[in-house]
KENUDREN-555672 format. One line per field, with one value per residue (C-alpha): x, y, z; residue in one letter. Coordinates in nm, 4 decimals. Layout:
! residues N
xx <- X, ...
yy <- Y, ...
zz <- Z, ...
type <- A, ...
END
This chain:
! residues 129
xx <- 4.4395, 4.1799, 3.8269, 3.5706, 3.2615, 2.9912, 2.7172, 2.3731, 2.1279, 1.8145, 1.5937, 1.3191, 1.1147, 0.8094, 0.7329, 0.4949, 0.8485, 0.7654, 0.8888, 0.7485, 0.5975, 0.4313, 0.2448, 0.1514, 0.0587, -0.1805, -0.3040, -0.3481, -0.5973, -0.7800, -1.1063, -1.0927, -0.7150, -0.5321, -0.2733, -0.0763, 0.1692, -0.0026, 0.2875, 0.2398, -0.1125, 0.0366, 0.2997, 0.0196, -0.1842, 0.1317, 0.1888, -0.1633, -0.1848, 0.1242, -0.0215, -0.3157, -0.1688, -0.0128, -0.3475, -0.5200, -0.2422, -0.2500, -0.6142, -0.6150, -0.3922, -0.5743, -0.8959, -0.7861, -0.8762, -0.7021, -0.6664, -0.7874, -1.0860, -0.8516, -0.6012, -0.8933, -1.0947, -0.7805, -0.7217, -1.1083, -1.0656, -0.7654, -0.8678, -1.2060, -1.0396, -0.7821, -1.0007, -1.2562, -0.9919, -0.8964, -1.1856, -1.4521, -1.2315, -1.0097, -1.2361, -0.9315, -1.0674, -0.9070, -0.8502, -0.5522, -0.4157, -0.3768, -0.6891, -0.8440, -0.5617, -0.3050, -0.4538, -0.5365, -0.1670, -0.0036, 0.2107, 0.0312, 0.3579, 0.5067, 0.1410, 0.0916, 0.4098, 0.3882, 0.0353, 0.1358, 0.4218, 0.2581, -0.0660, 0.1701, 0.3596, 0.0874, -0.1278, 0.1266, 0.2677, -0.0889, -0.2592, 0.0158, 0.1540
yy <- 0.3096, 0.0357, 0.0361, -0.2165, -0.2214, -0.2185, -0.4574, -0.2929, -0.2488, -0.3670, -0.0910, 0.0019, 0.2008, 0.0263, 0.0402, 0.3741, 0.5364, 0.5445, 0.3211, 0.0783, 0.2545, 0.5361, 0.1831, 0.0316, 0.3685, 0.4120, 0.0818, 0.1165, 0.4036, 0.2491, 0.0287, -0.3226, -0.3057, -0.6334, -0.7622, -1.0243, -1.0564, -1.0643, -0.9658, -0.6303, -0.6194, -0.7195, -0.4113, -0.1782, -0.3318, -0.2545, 0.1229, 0.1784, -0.0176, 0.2298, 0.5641, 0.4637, 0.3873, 0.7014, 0.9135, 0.7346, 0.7750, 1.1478, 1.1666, 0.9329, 1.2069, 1.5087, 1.3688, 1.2585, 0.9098, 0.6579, 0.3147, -0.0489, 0.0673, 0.2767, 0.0005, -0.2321, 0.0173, 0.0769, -0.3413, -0.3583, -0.0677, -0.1252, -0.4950, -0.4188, -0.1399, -0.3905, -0.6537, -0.4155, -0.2620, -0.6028, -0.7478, -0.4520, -0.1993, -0.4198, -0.6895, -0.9923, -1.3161, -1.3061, -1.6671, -1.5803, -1.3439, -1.6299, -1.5518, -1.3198, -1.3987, -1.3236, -0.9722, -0.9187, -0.9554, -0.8233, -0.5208, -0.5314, -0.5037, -0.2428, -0.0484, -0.1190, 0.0543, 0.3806, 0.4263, 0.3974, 0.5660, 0.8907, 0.8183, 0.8887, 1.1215, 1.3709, 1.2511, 1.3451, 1.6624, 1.8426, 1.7030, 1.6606, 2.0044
zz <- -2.0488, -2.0723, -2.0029, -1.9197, -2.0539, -1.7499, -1.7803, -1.8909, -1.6146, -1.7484, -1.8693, -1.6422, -1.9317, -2.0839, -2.4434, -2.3798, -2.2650, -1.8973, -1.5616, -1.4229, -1.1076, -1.3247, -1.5193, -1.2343, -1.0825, -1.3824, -1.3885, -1.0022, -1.0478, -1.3198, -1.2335, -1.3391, -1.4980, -1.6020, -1.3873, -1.5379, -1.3304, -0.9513, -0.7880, -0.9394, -0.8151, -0.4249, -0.4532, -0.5475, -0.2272, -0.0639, -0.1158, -0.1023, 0.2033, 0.3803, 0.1969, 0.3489, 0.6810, 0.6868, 0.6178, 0.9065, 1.1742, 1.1249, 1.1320, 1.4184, 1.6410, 1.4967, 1.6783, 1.9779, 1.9267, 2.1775, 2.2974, 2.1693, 2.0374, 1.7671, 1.6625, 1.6102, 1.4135, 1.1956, 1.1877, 1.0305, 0.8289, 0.6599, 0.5862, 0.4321, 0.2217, 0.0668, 0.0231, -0.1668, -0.4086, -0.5116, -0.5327, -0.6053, -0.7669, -0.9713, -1.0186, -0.9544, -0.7758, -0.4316, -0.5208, -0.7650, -0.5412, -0.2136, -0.1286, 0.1956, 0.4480, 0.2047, 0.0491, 0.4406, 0.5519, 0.2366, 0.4103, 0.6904, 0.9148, 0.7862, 0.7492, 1.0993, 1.2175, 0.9642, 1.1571, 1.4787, 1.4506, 1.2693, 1.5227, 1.8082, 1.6980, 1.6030, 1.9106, 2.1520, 1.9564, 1.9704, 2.3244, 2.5308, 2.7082
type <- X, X, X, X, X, X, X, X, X, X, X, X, X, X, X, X, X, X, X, X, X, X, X, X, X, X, X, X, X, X, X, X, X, X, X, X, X, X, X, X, X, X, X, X, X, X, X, X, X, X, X, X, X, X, X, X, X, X, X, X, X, X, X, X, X, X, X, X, X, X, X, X, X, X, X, X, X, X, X, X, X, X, X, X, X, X, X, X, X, X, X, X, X, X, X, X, X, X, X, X, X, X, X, X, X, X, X, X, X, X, X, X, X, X, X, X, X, X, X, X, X, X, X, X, X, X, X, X, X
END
């Protein structure tokens, strides 16, 4: 019976023995961290951006708020947010990133559907009879 050797996967563990998302989790939470690689920064700005998303859609159906006014106060809100965690909180020039339209529309798709989704969902589960 012969085997085959499989080809190695390459090894997710940094060199402080933990992955990749636990490292940029820590750098993440850490003011003024250095991002080499500025894609790493962008998926951070991601998940944040959908976490975030997600927090705001439920409180947005908790309080009954409704209509335009709501998805434009979430637009604004979200957008400041991101901007002032790169910029502010991690101290990167928005330049190196793509600058403000790219930070601004980095997830913003996806983010935009996770709080609508949970908005309506826990809008019309507690006010509707």
């Amino acid at each position: 019976m012969s085997t085959r050797n499989k080809p190695q996967q390459p090894s997710t563990v940094d060199s402080e023995g933990s992955t990749n998302w636990q490292a940029s989790l820590r750098k993440a939470t850490q003011p003024g961290a250095d991002w080499p690689d500025k894609d790493e920064l962008l998926d951070v700005l991601y998940w944040g951006r959908q976490g975030f998303a997600l927090v705001m859609g439920l409180a947005w159906g908790v309080v009954p708020f409704h209509g335009l006014l709501a998805i434009i106060l979430y637009v604004a809100v979200t957008t400041v947010v991101g901007h002032l965690y790169i910029t502010a909180y991690q101290k990167v020039d928005e330049d190196l990133v793509g600058g403000f339209w790219d930070v601004a529309k980095e997830g913003f798709g996806a983010a935009f559907a996770t709080f609508m989704v949970s908005w309506i969902g826990v809008y019309s589960a507690l006010h509707f009879d």
